[in-house]
C-alpha positions, 0 to 999 in steps of 0.5 A, a space after each residue: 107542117 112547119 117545113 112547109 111554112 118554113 119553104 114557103 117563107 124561103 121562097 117569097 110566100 111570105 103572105 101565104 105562110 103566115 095566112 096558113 099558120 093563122 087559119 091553122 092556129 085558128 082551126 085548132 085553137 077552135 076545136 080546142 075551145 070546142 071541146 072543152 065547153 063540150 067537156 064542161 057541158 057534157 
């Protein structure tokens, strides 16, 4: 993945690398906060 972004970055997508790199942190940390009201609900 960081390859990718990395790639990206190198060959001008600049604005699109960073894009993913948030939308992916935010996915993520989403599920994150998921699952632990999950666990702590549960």
């Amino acid at each position: 993945m960081l390859a990718i972004l990395l790639h990206r970055r190198r060959t001008g997508g600049t604005a699109v690398g960073t894009g993913t790199l948030l939308a992916m942190a935010g996915a993520s940390g989403g599920a994150v906060v998921g699952g632990l009201l999950l666990l702590l609900l549960g």
